[in-house]
N, C-alpha and C positions, 0 to 999 in steps of 0.2 A: 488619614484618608481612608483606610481600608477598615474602620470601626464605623466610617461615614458610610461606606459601601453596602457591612454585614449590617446597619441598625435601618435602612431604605428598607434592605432587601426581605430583612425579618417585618419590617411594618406591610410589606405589600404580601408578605404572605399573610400574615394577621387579616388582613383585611378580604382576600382572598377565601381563605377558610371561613371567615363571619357571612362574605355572600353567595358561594357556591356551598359549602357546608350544611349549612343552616336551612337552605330551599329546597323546595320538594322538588319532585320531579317536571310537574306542571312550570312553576316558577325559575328550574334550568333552562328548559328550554324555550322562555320567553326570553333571560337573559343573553344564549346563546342565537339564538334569532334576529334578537335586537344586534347586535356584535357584529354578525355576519350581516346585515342590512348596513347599517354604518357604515361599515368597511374599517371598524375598530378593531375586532378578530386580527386582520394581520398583525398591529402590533402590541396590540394587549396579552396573546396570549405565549409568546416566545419571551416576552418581556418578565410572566407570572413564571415561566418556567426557571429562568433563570435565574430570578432570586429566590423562589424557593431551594432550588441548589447550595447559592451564597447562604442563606440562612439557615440551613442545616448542613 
């Protein structure tokens, strides 16, 4: 269970670093915009925090 845990939490940071990494600054803060409109921001981004944790 806790290798099911570390290999989520390493794919969400992977994935994480491919789309905030990779975009410029213009294209942050559309995705940040878009998040905080949603009302996705609340759990999207305690969610990125915490496996990046588990995964490193």
């Amino acid at each position: 269970m806790a290798g099911l845990v570390q290999r989520t939490a390493q794919s969400i940071d992977e994935m994480w670093r491919s789309v905030w990494g990779g975009s410029s600054r213009g294209e942050k803060l559309i995705i940040a915009v878009f998040l905080l409109v949603t009302g996705l921001a609340i759990p999207v981004i305690p969610i990125v925090f915490l496996a990046r944790l588990i995964a490193n």
